[in-house]
Residue, then its C-alpha position, 0 to 999 in steps of 0.5 A: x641450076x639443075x641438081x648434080x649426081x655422081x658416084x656415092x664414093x667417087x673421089x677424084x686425084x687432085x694437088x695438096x693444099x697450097x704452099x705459103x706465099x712468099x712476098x714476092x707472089x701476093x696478089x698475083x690474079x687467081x688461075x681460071x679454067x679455061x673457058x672452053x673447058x667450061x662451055x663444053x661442060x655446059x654443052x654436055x649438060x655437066x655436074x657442078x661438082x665434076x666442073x669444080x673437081x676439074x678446076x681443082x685439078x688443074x689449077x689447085x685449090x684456089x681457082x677461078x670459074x667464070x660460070x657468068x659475067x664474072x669469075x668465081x673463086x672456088x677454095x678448097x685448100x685447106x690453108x684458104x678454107x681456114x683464111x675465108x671461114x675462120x681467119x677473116x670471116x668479116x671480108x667474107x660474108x654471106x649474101x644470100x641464102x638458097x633456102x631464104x624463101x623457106x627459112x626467111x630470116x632465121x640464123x642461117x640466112x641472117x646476116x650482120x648484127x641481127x644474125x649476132x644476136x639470133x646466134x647468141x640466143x640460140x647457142x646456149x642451147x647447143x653447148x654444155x648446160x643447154x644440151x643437158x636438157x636435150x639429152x632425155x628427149x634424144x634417148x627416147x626419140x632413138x628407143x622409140x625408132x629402135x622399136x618400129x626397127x624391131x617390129x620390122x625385123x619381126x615381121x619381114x616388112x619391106x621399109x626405106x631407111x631414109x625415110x626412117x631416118x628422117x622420121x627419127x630426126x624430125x622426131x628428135x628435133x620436134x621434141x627438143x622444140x616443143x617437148x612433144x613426141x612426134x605425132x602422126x598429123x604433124x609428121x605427115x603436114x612436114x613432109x612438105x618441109x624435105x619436099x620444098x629443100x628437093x625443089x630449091x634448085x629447080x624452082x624459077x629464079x623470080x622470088x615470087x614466082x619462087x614462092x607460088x610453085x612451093x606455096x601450098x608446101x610452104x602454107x602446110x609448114x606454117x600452118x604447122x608452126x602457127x599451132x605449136x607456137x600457140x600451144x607454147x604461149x598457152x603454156x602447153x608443156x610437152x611430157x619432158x617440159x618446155x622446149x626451145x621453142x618456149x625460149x624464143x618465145x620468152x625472147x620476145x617479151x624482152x626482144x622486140x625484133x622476136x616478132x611471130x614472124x622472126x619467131x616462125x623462120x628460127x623454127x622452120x630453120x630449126x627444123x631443116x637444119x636440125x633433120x635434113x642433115x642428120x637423116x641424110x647423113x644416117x642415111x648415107x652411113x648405113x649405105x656406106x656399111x651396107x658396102x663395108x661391113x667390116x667397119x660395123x664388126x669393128x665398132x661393135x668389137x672397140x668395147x662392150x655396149x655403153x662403153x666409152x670405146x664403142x660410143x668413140x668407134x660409132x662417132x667415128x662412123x659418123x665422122x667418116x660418113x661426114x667426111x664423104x658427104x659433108x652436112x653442106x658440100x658447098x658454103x658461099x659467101x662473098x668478098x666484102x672487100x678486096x683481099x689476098x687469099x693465099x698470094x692471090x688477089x680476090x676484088x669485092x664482090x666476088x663470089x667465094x665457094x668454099x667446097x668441103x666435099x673436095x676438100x675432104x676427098x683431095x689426096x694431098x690433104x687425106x690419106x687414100x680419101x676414096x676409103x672408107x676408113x673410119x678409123x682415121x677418127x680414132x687413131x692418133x696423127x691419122x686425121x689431118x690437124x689443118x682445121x680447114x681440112x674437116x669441116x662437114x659443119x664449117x668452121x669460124x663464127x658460122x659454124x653449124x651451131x647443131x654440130x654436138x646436137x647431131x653427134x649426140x643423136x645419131x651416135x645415140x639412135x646408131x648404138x640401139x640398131x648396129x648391135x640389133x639390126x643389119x639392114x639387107x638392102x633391095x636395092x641401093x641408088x647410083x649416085x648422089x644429088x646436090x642441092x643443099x645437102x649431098x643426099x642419095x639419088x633414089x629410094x632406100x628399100x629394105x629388110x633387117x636380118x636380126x644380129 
């Protein structure tokens, strides 16, 4: 499936979130788009995300696709989200994950009881008492980006701000891993990991043919974590203590399914996961600010630096980013049995895509959605209270477990730069790309003017 582009800030008029059924209409078949409306968009070389606004459009916001033999149902009401994500997770499970040959078995693409028991060991890191200990490692992962910032505003140098972005999270995320600051060679060998989640969608169908197009990428990465794992088991301590790298390695004193290799995927999981997202999302933002500047003036003016009114206001700009290009704009899953998806029937093994991209940008659900309007996080009653209406991380059993972890570190890197920096951009890309994230479509040059 190739990648999709469009506008940074299309939106697309579509119906509101569906009404409640009544008796009398459970388990009618789910309207499909007309099959002629699909070849002419496979002739004329179509986006997917165009193909499903247009279903969403026409049909509402639960609708067929037939993309291959058999139907897909695309949900984006808000009402069918929360039923599919929250409600009845157990009907509708996960078969396969798009980056397994890059994170083989860890939690995300785990499944059943194995995944209940990755995902139990891993939350207790990413709540309450577990983050605590993440929070001295994110400090000095944004100081130490907020300095390469200020050495750049000094002396002129062009830069690209996704690629500093990216540098900043996969610095925050090696040392809460392994407690160490991010060292050249290391960064450089990961490069491959952003470089393998670029090919997904190209790479051939066959897994081992797959595998042998990204093979020296996928060696470099686990050169990478074969080394850190075993620095870890040496005992090797970072500057800030163990990581959590450590804890799984603990894990498989106790656990024996805590094989290396287990060990190796919830790593390279961690990861992809925990730096792709957030330097994509970063990215966007300054982008968006880049075109509404206002919105930094505003943030900056809620409250004095360190207050808990600018910390709101910068998360709000996050929020707002998130809104507009959400962590995963798609989340599959798969019906495990038949059921009734707001009055409309949906047989077992049905492929179910829930799009939280159109769901965020659907005029009957958000308030002129083509906006960027961060305030719509701050002021009361402004935000939608469905649960399935905002979901840049999912919601229900398997919701991104780094949601806290991403909000903290990139409200934390956003209130050293916004005040310092204002990023002149060289030139900005036309559109986005879907793959596994919504990213930008091109490079990201520019200079700072000091603030």
């Amino acid at each position: 499936m190739p990648p999709n582009r469009s506008s940074p800030v299309a939106t697309h008029a579509r119906p509101g979130p569906l009404p409640s059924p009544s008796p009398s209409q459970a388990g009618r078949p789910v309207p499909e788009l007309d099959p002629a409306l699909v070849g002419a968009w496979q002739a004329g070389g179509g986006e997917l995300v165009d193909l499903f606004a247009q279903a969403q459009e026409r049909l509402g916001g639960v609708a067929a696709v037939r993309l291959g033999p058999r139907p897909t149902v695309l949900v984006t009401a808000p009402r069918a989200v929360q039923h599919v994500l929250a409600l009845r997770p157990e009907r509708y499970v996960k078969r396969s994950h798009r980056a397994r040959l890059l994170i083989g078995d860890g939690v995300l693409a785990a499944t059943g009881e194995a995944w209940q028991r990755q995902r139990r060991l891993l939350q207790s890191q990413f709540t309450g008492r577990g983050m605590r200990r993440y929070e001295q490692r994110i400090a000095e992962a944004a100081r130490t980006a907020a300095a390469r910032w200020a050495a750049y505003a000094r002396t002129g140098e062009v830069f690209d701000v996704g690629d500093e972005m990216r540098r900043f999270a996969l610095d925050t995320i090696w040392r809460s891993l392994t407690g160490h600051p991010l060292d050249p060679g290391t960064e450089a060998e990961l490069a491959a990991v952003p470089a393998v989640v670029a090919a997904l969608p190209s790479l051939p169908a066959d897994g081992a043919d797959a595998r042998g197009a990204v093979a020296a990428e996928l060696a470099r990465i686990d050169a990478v974590a074969s080394r850190a794992m075993a620095a870890a088991r040496e005992g090797e301590a970072g500057p800030d203590g163990p990581g959590l790298l450590h804890v799984l390695i603990e894990a498989s004193d106790t656990r024996p399914e805590y094989t290396d290799r287990l060990i190796r995927d919830e790593l390279v999981t961690l990861l992809v996961a925990g730096h792709e997202t957030t330097a994509t999302t970063l990215t966007w933002l300054h982008l968006l600010l880049d075109r509404h500047p206002q919105a930094r003036e505003q943030a900056l003016a809620a409250g004095p630096a360190g207050s808990a009114e600018r910390r709101q206001a910068v998360q709000a700009l996050v929020h707002e980013t998130l809104r507009f290009y959400p962590s995963a704009w798609i989340l599959p899953r798969c019906a495990a049995q038949d059921d009734v998806l707001a009055g409309y029937r949906v047989e077992a093994g049905t492929d179910v895509l829930v799009c939280p991209y159109l769901t965020h940008r659907d005029p009957g659900v958000w308030e002129d959605p083509g906006r960027f309007d961060p305030g719509r996080f701050t002021t009361p009653g402004r935000r939608p209270a469905d649960p399935g209406s905002y979901l840049p991380f999912g919601i229900g059993p398997r919701a991104c477990l780094g949601l806290q972890f991403a909000l903290r570190e990139s409200t934390a890197l956003l209130e050293h730069l916004l005040p310092a920096h204002t990023p002149r951009f060289h030139s900005t890309p036309d559109g986005a790309v879907y793959t596994i994230t919504v990213r930008p479509d091109g490079p990201t040059p520019a200079t700072l003017d000091g603030r």
